[in-house]
C-alpha positions in Angstrom: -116.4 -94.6 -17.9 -118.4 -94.5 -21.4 -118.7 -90.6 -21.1 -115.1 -90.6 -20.9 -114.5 -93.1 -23.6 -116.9 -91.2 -25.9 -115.2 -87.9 -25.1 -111.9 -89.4 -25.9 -112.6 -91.3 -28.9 -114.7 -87.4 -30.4 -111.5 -86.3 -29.2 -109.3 -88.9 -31.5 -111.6 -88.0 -34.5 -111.4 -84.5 -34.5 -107.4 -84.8 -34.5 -107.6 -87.3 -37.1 -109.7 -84.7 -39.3 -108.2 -82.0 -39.1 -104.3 -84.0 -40.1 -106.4 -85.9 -42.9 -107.1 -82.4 -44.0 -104.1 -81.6 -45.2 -103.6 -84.7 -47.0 -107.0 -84.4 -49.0 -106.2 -80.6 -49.8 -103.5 -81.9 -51.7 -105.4 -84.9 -52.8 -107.7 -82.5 -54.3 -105.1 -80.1 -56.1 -103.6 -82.9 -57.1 -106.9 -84.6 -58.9 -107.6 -81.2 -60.3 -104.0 -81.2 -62.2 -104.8 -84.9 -63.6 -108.5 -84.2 -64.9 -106.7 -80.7 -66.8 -103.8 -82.6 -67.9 -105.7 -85.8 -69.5 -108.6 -83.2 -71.1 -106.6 -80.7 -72.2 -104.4 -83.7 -73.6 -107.4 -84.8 -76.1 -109.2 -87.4 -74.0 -113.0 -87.4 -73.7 -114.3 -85.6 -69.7 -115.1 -89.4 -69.2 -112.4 -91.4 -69.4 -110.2 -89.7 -65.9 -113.3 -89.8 -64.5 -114.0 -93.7 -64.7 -110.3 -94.1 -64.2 -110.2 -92.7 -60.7 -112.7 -94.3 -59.6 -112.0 -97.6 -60.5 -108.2 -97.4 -60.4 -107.6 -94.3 -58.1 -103.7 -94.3 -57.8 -102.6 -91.2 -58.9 -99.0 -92.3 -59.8 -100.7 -95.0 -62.2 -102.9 -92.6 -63.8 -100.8 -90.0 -64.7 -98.6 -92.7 -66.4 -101.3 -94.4 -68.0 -102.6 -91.2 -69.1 -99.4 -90.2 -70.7 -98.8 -93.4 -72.5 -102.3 -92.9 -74.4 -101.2 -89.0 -75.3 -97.8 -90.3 -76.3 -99.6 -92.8 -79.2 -99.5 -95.6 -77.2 -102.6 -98.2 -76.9 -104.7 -99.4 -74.1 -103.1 -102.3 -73.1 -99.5 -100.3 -73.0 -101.6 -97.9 -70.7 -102.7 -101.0 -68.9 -99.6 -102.7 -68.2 -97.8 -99.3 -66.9 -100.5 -98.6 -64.0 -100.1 -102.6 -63.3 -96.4 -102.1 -62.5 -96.5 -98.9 -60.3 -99.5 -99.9 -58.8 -97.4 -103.5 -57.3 -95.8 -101.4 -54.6 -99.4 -101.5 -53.1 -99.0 -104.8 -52.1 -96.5 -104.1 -49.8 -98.6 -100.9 -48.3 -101.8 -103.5 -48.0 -99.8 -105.8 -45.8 -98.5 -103.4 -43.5 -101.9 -101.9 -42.8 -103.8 -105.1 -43.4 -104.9 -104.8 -39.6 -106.4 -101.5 -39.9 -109.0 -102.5 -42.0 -111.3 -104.7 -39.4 -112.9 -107.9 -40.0 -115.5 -108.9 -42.9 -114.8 -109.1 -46.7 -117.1 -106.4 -47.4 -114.7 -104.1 -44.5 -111.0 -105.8 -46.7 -112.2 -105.4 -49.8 -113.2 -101.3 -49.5 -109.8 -101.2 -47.8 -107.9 -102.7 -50.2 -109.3 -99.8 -52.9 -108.4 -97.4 -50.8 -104.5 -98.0 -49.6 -102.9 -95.7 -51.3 -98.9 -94.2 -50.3 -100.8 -91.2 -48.0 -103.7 -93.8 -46.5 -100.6 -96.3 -45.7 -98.0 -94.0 -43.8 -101.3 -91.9 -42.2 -102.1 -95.1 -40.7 -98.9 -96.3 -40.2 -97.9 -93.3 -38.3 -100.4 -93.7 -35.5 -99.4 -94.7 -31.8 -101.7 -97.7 -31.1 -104.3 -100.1 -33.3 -107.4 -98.5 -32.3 -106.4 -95.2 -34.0 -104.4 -96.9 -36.8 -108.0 -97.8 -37.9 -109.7 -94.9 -37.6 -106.9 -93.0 -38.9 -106.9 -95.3 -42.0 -111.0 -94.7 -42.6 -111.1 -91.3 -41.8 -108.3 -90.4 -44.3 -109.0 -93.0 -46.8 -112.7 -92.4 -47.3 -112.1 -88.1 -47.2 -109.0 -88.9 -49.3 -111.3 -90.6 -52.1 -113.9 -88.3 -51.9 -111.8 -85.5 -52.3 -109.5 -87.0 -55.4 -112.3 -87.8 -57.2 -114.5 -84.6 -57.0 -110.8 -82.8 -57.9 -110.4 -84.8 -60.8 -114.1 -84.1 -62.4 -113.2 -80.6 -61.9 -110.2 -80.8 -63.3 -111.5 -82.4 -66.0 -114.6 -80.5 -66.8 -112.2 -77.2 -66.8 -110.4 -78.9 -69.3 -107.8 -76.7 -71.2 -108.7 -73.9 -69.3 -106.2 -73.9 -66.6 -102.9 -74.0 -69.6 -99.9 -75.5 -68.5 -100.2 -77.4 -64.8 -97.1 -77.8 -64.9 -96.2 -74.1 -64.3 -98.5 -73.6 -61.1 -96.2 -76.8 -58.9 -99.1 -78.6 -58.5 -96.9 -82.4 -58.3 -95.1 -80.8 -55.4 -97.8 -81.0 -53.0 -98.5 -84.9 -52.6 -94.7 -85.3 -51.8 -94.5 -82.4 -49.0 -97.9 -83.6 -47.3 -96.1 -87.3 -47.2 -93.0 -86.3 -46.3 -94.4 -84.6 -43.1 -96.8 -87.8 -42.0 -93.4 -90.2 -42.4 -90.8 -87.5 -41.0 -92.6 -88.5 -37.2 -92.0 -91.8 -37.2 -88.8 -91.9 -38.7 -87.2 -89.7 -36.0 -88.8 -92.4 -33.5 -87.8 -95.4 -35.0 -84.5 -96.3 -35.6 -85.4 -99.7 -37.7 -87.2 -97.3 -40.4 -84.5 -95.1 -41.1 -82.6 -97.6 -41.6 -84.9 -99.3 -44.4 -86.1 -95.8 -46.1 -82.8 -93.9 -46.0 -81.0 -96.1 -48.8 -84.8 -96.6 -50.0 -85.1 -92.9 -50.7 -81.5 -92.2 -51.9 -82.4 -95.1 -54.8 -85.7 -93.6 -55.4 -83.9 -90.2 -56.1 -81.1 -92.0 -58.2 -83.6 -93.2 -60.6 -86.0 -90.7 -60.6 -84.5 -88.8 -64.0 -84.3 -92.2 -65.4 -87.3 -94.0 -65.2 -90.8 -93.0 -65.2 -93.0 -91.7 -62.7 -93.7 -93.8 -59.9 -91.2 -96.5 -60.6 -88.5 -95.0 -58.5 -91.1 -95.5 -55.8 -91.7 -99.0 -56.8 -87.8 -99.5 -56.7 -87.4 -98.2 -52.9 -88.8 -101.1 -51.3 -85.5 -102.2 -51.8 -84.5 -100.9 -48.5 -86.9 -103.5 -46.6 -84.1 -105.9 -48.0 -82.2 -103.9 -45.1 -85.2 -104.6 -42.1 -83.9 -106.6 -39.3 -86.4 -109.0 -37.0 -86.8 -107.7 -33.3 -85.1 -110.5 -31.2 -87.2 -113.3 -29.6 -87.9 -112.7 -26.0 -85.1 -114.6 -24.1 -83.2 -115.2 -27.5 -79.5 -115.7 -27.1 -77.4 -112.4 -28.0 
């Protein structure tokens, strides 16, 4: 019975890997894109560097980053990574189980819940793999974003205009394949992300990065209880 256990569970991990994969090859083209943009911008090698490690939320960097080319001061910088970053909240209590018991366990998962840790998890059939699916991506995931950003960062101007090569499109296509799965299963989640995402895309010329994100937890207004067991219809 172990033998079959441990065959199963090596099984489980090796699936896990090789869907984390894709979500840290983005990671990683992504945190390459951020450490060019922020050096070739005028900031010191050191300063994306620090920032993904302590902050790592690539939304709030890229904003706080282009609030301090734009002129603007630290705590301007500060304050916009705060905001975008609040939609974490909502992500850390929907995979609050994953994480296991002990502080030391919580508070390493709580730095890593990012949108791709969250719906990687999330996606998942039962709680056993819902945790390892959460460590195995989150820990490669942070790994991977941070060695992209020094990279980036240490290439500096050399790479010209980011922009130019679609490097922001590949965070939202790796997403949009982990959430499409469980959308088509679950009738209750459409019905929350469907106006979610139509807001998100409303505002997105209007506001800046990350926000429209921020603003499509709206739909949860929309999220219905299951019925009590034996509840009158």
């Amino acid at each position: 019975m172990r033998s079959v256990q441990r065959t199963t569970a090596a099984g489980t991990s090796t699936s896990l890997l090789r869907d984390s994969s894709l979500v840290w090859a983005a990671s990683g083209v992504v945190g390459v894109s951020f450490g060019a943009v922020a050096v070739a911008g005028g900031l010191p090698v050191w300063v994306p560097v620090v920032m993904s490690l302590l902050v790592y939320a690539a939304s709030a960097q890229f904003s706080a980053v282009g609030v301090l080319l734009a002129g603007g001061g630290p705590a301007a910088a500060v304050a916009t990574g705060l905001l975008l970053n609040t939609r974490t909240a909502a992500f850390s209590l929907a995979v609050a189980e994953s994480l296991g018991p002990g502080r030391a366990r919580r508070f390493l998962g709580a730095h890593l819940v990012t949108d791709e840790t969250a719906a990687f998890a999330l996606a998942q059939p039962d709680p056993v793999r819902r945790r390892r699916a959460f460590w195995i991506s989150g820990l490669g995931l942070f790994a991977v974003w941070n060695l992209g950003v020094l990279a980036g960062a240490l290439a500096g101007g050399a790479l010209g205009d980011t922009a130019r090569y679609g490097l922001d499109t590949a965070f939202p296509a790796v997403l949009a394949a982990l959430v499409l799965p469980a959308l088509r299963a679950e009738p209750a989640l459409r019905r929350c992300a469907l106006p979610g995402a139509a807001l998100a895309l409303a505002l997105t010329p209007v506001v800046p990065a990350g926000v429209p994100v921020l603003c499509a937890l709206a739909g949860l207004a929309l999220h219905r209880r299951p019925a009590a067991p034996g509840a009158a219809a």
